[in-house]
C-alpha positions in Angstrom: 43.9 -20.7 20.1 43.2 -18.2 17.4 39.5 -18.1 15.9 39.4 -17.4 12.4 35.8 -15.0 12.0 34.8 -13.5 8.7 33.3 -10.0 7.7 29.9 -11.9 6.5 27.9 -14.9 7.2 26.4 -16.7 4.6 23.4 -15.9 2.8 20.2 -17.1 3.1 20.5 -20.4 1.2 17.9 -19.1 -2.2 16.6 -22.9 -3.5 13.8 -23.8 -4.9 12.7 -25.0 -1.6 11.2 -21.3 -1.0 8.1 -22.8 -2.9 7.7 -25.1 -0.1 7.5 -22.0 2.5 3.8 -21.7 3.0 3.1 -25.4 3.7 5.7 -25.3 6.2 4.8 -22.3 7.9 0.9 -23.9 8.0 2.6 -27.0 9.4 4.8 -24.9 11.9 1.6 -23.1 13.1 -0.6 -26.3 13.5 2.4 -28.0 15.4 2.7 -24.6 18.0 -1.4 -24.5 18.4 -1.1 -28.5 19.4 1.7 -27.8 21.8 0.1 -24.9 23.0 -3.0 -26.4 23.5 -1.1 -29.2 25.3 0.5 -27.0 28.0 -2.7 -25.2 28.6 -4.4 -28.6 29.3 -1.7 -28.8 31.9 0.6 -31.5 30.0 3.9 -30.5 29.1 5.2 -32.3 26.1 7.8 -35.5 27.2 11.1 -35.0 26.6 12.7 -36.6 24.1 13.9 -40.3 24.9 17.9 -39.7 24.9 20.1 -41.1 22.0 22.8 -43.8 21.5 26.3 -43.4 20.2 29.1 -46.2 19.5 31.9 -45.6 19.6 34.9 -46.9 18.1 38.3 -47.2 19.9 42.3 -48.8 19.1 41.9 -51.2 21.9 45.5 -52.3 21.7 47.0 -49.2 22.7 47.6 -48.4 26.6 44.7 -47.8 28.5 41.9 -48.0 25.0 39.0 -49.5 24.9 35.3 -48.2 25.4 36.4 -46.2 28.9 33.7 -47.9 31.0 35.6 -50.1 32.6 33.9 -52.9 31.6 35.6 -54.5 28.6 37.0 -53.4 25.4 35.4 -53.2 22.4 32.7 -51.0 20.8 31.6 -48.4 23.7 27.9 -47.7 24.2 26.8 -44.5 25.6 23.2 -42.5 25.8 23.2 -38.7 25.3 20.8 -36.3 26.1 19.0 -35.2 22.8 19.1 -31.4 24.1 22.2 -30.8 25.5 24.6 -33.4 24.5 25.8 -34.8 28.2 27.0 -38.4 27.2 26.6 -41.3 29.7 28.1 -44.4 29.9 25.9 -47.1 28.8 28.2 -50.3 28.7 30.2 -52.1 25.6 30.1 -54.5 23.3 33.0 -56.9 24.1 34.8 -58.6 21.8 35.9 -56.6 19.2 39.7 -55.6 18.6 40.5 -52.2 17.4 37.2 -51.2 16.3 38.2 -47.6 14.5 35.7 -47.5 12.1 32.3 -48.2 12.2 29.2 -48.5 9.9 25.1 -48.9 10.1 23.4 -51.4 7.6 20.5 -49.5 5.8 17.8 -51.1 7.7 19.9 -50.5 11.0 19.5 -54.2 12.6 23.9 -54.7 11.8 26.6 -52.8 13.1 29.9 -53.5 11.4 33.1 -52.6 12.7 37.0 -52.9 11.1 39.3 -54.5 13.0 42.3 -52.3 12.4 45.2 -55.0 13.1 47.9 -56.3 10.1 45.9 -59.5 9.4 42.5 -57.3 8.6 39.3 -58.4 9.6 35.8 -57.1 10.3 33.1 -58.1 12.4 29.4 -57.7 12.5 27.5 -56.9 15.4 24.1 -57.7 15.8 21.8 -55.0 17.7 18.9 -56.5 19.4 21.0 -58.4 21.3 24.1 -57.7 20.5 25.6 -60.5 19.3 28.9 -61.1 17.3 27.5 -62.6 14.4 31.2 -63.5 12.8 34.7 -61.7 11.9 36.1 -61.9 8.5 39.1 -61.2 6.3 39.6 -58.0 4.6 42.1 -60.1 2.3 44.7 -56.9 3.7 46.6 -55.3 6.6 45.5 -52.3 8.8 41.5 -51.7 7.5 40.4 -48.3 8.3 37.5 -47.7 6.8 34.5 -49.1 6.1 31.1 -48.5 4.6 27.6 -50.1 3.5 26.3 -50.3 -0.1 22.8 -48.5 -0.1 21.7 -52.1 -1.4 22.2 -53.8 1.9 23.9 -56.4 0.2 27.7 -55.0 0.3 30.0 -54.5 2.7 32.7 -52.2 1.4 36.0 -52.1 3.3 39.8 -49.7 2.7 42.9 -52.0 3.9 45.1 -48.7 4.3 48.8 -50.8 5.0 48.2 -52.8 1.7 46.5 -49.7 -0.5 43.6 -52.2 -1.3 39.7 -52.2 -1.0 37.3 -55.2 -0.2 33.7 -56.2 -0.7 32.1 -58.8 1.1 28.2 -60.5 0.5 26.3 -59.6 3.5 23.5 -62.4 3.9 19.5 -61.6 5.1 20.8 -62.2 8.9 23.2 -59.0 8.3 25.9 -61.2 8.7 29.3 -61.7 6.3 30.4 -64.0 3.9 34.3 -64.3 2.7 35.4 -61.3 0.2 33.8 -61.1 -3.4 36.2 -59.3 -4.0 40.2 -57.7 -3.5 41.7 -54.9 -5.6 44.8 -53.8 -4.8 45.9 -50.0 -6.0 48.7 -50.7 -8.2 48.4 -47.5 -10.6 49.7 -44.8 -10.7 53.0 -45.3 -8.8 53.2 -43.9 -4.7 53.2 -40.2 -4.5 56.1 -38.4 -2.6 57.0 -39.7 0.5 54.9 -42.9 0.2 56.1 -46.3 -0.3 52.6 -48.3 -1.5 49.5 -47.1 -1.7 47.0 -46.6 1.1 43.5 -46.8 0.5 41.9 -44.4 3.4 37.9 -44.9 2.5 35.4 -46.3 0.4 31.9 -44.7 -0.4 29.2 -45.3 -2.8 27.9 -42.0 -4.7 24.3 -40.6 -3.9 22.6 -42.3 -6.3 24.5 -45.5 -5.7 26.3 -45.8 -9.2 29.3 -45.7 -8.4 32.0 -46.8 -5.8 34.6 -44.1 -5.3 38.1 -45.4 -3.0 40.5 -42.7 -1.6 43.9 -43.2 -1.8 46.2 -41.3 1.1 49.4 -43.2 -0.4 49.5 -42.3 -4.6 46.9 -39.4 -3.9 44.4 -40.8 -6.6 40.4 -40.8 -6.3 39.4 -43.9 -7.7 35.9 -45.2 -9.4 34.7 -48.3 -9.5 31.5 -50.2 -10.6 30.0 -52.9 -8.7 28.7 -56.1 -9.9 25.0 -56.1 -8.0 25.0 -60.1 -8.6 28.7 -60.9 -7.8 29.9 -58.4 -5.9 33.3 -57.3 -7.9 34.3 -54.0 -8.5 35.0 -52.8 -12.0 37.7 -49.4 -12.1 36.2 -47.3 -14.6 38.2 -43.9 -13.8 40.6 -42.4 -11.4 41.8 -38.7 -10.5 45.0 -37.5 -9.4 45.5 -34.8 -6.9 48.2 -32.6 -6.2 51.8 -34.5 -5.8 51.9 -35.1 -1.8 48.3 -34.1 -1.0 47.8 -37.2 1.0 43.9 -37.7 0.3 41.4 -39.0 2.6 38.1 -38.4 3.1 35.5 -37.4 0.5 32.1 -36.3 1.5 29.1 -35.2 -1.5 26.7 -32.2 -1.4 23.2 -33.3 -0.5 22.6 -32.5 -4.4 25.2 -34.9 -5.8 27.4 -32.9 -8.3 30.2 -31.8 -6.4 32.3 -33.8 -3.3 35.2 -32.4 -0.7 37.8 -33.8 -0.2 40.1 -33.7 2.3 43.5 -33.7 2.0 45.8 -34.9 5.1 49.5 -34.6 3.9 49.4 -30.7 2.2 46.7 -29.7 4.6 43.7 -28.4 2.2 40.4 -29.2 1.3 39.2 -29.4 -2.2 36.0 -29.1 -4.2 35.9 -31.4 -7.0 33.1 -31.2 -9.6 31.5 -34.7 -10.2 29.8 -36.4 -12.8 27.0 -38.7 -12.1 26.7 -40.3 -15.2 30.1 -41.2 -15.4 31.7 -41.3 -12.1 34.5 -38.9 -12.7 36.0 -36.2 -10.2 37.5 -32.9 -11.6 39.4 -31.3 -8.5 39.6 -27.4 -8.5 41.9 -25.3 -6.4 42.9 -26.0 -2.6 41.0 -24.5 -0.2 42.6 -23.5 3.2 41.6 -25.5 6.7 41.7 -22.7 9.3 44.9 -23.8 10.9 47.1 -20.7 10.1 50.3 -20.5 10.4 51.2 -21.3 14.5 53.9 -24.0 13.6 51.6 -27.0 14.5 51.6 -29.8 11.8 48.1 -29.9 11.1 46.7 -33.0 9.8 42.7 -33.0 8.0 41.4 -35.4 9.2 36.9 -35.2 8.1 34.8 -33.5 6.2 31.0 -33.4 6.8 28.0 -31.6 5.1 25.2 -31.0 6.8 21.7 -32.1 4.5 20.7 -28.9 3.7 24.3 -28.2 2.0 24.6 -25.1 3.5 27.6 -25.9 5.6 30.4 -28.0 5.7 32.7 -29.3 8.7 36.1 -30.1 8.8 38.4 -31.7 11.5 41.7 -30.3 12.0 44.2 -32.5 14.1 47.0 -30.9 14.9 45.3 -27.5 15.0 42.6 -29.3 17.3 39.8 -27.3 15.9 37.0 -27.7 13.7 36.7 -25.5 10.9 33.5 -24.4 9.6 32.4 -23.5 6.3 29.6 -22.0 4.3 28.6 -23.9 1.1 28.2 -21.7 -1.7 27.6 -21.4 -5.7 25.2 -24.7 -5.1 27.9 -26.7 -3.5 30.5 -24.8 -5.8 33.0 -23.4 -3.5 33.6 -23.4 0.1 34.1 -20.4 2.2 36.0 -20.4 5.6 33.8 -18.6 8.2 35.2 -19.9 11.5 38.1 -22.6 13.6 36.2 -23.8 16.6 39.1 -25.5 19.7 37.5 -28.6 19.7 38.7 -28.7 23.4 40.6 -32.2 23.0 44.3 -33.5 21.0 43.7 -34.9 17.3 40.0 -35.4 16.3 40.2 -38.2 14.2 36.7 -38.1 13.0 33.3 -36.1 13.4 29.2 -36.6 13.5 26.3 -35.7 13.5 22.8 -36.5 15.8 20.4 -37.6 13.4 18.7 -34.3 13.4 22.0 -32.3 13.4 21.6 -30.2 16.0 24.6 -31.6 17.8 27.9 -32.3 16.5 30.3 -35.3 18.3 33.7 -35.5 18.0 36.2 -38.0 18.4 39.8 -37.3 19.8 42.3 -40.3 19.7 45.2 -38.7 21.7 43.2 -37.2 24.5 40.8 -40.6 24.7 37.7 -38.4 24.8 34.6 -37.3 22.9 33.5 -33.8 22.6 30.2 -32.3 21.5 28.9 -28.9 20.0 25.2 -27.9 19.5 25.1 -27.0 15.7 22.8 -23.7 15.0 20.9 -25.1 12.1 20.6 -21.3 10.4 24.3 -20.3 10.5 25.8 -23.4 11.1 28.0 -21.7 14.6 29.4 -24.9 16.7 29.2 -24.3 20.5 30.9 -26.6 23.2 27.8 -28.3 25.0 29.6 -29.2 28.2 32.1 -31.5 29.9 33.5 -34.2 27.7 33.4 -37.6 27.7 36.3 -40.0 28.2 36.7 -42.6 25.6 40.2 -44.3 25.4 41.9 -44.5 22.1 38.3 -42.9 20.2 38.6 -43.1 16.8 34.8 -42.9 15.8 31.4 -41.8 16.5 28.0 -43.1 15.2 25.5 -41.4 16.8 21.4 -42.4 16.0 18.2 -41.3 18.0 
């Protein structure tokens, strides 16, 4: 497969973190004289304890599930924190078509959809991991889901019935019934489309706002949340190109600009965003690295990396991932490179906590690949064998 490679890497990123240079070159130092010191004492430094990814699977479909042969549900497995080798580390049974998956702030809860056509989701709790209840989503086929920076909200996309959801999450981390159900009944489905389909629900960086994509009538919406009764206000929405099919939406680490990526036309899209009022102003499309090979490419991700120097995208279709260098402050995007991502349609893609690797989840080939990221020019490279995982649909990864 063709790799797309530019003239020019980016530039060093010129922020106002240079101020910050000296201390963390005096920091650097100390930390290599301690080291140092250690190994001439004769005491190597520990490796790091390895780290723990679900992952989320359709568990319906032939042969899916966690790929441990031990159940289906959410699969466990441990990864080495330096090279990436995954290993098996059991599931947690129980749980139908988990294909998204979510963290609670304080990171006791794990919450899971349950992608069927009578919606649920279920909460998972960690130190022991028990199934602390399944609810309605109040819609069919729920894709997405996320958790208010509050710790109070569970936010949820019913893609079949274009509709979003919030549901009170109680000091246990468990779920109560939905606050809330707002179906997307303006404007009318794009081209193609017969209803809407809500694909994802975020809050914005500084927790304002709740923004829902919309795959099916290619609107951004905006709502406000009610922080005592959990309903959701719609304060704006954006259209996008006729057709663009949008669904994923990631913001800069500095808040004033978000991607969006566009599955039906097969771009990405920088739209400028206004914290104090919540509204997106799309610019021009930006290309995905797929060329022109006669595949059908379908975006799938985008991810920014916390310095906002680079950006991620997953192409299925193409199988790649495309990377980017962030520019003009988060601005504008700039294609540097299409990385094979070495399995069939990588639904979606994450980072380690410290970002230094990259996982990626392929659906069609039931597996999970994984990249070391080169935190100065953001290169991807294939860490080793990959890792079997029926039906993946999601990565979480955390130290």
């Amino acid at each position: 497969m063709a790799i797309h490679e530019p003239e020019r890497e980016p530039a060093p990123d010129p922020t106002p973190e240079r101020h910050a240079s000296g201390r963390r070159g005096l920091l650097t130092g100390l930390a290599g004289l301690a080291a140092g010191a250690a190994l001439g004492a004769g005491k190597p430094p520990a490796p790091a304890p390895p780290g723990l990814v679900f992952i989320g699977a359709y568990t319906s479909v032939r042969g899916g599930g966690a790929g441990s042969g031990t159940g289906v549900g959410i699969g466990l497995a441990s990864y080495d924190r330096r090279t990436g080798r995954m290993t098996a580390a059991g599931v947690i049974e129980g749980v139908s078509d988990p294909s998204y998956l979510a963290l609670h702030p304080r990171g006791h809860t794990l919450y899971a959809v349950n992608e069927q056509q009578n919606g649920t989701v279920t909460a998972v709790r960690l130190a022991d991991r028990r199934i602390l209840g399944t609810r309605t989503t109040g819609g069919a086929l729920p894709c997405h889901v996320s958790v208010h920076p509050s710790g109070r909200w569970l936010l949820t996309a019913n893609y079949f019935s274009g509709s979003v959801a919030v549901h009170p999450i109680d000091a246990t981390g468990g779920l109560a019934e939905p606050s809330d159900v707002v179906p997307h009944l303006v404007p009318p489905p794009g081209p193609g489309q017969e209803s809407a389909h809500a694909h994802q629900i975020i809050t914005s960086p500084d927790g304002r706002f709740v923004l829902a994509v919309d795959l099916g009538n290619d609107t951004v919406y905006t709502y406000r949340l009610d922080p005592t009764a959990g309903r959701l206000t719609r304060i704006a929405h954006v259209s996008l190109a006729p057709g663009a099919g949008p669904r994923h939406l990631t913001f800069h680490p500095r808040g004033k600009f978000a991607y969006l990526a566009n599955e039906l036309d097969n771009t990405v899209v920088v739209c400028a965003y206004d914290p104090a009022t919540g509204d997106l102003s799309p610019g021009p499309a930006r290309p995905t690295g797929s060329g022109t090979g006669g595949t059908r490419n379908y975006p799938a991700q985008i991810l920014v990396g916390k310095s906002g120097r680079f950006a991620y995208l997953a192409n299925r279709g193409h199988n790649s991932i495309a990377r980017y260098a962030v520019e003009a402050s988060g601005a504008r995007l700039r294609l540097l490179n299409t990385v094979p991502v070495r399995g069939d349609f990588p639904r979606h893609i994450a980072f380690s906590p410290d970002e230094r690797l990259l996982f990626a989840a392929n659906q069609r080939s039931g597996s999970v690949t994984v990249f070391r990221a080169d935190p100065g020019s953001g290169r991807l490279t294939l860490s080793g064998v990959s890792y079997t995982a029926p039906g993946a649909a999601c990565t979480l990864v955390r130290f």
